[in-house]
C-alpha positions in Angstrom: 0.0 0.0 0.0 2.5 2.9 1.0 3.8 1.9 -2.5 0.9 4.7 -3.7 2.1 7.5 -1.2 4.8 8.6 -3.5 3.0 8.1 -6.5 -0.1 10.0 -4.8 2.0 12.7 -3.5 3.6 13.4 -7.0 -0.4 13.6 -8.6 -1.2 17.4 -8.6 -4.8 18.0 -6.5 -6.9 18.2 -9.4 -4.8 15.5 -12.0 -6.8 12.8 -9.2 -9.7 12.7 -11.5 -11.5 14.2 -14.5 -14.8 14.4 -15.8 -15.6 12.6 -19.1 -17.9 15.3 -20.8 -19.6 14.3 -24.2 -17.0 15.7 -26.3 -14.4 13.5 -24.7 -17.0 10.1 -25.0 -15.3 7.8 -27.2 -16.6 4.1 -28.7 -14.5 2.5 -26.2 -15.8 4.4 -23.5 -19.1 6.3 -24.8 -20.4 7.1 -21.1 -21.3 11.0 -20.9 -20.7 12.6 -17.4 -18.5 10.2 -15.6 -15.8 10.6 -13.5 -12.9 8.9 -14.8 -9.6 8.3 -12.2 -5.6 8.3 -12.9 -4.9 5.0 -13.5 -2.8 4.8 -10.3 -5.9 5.1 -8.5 -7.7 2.4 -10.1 -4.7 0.4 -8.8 -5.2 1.7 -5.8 -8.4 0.1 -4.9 -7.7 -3.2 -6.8 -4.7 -3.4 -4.5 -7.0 -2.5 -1.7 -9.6 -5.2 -2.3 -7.3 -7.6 -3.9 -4.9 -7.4 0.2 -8.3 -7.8 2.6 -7.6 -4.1 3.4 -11.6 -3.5 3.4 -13.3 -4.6 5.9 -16.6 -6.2 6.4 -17.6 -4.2 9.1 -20.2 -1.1 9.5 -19.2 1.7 7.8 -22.4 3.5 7.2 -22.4 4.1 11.1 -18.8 4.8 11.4 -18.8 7.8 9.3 -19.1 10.2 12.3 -15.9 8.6 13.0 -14.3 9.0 9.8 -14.8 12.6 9.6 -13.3 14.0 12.5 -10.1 12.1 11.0 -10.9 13.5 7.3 -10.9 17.1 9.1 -7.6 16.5 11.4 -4.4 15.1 9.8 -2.6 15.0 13.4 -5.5 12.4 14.3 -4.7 10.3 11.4 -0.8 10.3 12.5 -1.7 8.5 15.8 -4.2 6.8 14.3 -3.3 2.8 15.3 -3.5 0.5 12.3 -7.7 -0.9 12.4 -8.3 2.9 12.1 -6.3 3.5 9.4 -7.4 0.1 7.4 -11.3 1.3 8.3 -10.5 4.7 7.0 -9.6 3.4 3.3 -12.6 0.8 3.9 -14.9 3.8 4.4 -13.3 5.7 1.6 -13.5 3.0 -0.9 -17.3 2.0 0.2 -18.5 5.4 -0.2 -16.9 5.4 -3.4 -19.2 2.9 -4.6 -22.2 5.1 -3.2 -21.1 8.6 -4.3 -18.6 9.0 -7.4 -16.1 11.3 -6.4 -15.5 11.1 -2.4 -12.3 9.3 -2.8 -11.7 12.7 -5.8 -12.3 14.3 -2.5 -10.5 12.8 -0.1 -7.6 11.9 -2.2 -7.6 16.3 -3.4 -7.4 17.0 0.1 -4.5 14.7 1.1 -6.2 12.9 3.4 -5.4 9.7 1.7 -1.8 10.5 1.5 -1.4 11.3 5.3 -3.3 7.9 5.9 -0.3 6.5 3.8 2.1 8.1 5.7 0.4 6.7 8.9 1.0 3.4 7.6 4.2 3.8 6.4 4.9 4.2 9.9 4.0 0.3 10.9 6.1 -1.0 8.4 9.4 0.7 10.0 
């Protein structure tokens, strides 16, 4: 995972995502009005799903949780590991839900500091 921190941190704020507006449809990908991620984000959340780090656990009811830590990046550097792992579970559900929160949470850099936070239990 803390593979993507460098490669996240060298992504400009708005180069996360881009709308796909009719002019840019294409036969390949004719869909109007989507949001369309870098590619290292779509390895992002393969990786994520693909390494068990989203959990089956209730997320909908946790998201009180999750935003004090979206608005505080010194929470999220003492955050202890389940945190951090239900922080990207939350992030990647809501995904699902609402196109463009992880846009938003990746923008912001809350993403990268939980990255960081993680890089700090591999030491």
């Amino acid at each position: 995972m803390i593979k993507f921190l460098p490669i996240f941190e060298a992504i400009g704020p708005n180069d996360f995502a881009r709308i796909i507006h009719s002019s840019d449809a294409t036969e390949e990908e004719p869909t109007i009005g989507h949001l369309k991620y870098h590619p290292a984000v779509y390895e992002f959340m393969q990786v994520c799903f693909e390494n068990g780090l989203v959990l089956s656990f209730d997320w909908g009811a946790w998201s009180h949780e999750a935003r004090r830590y979206m608005n505080d990046h010194l929470l999220v550097a003492s955050a202890d590991l389940e945190t951090c792992v239900k922080l990207l579970t939350a992030h990647l559900r809501a995904e699902r839900f609402c196109d463009g929160h992880l846009e938003g949470v990746l923008r912001s850099g809350h993403i990268t500091a939980v990255l960081r936070r993680l890089k700090d239990f591999s030491k």
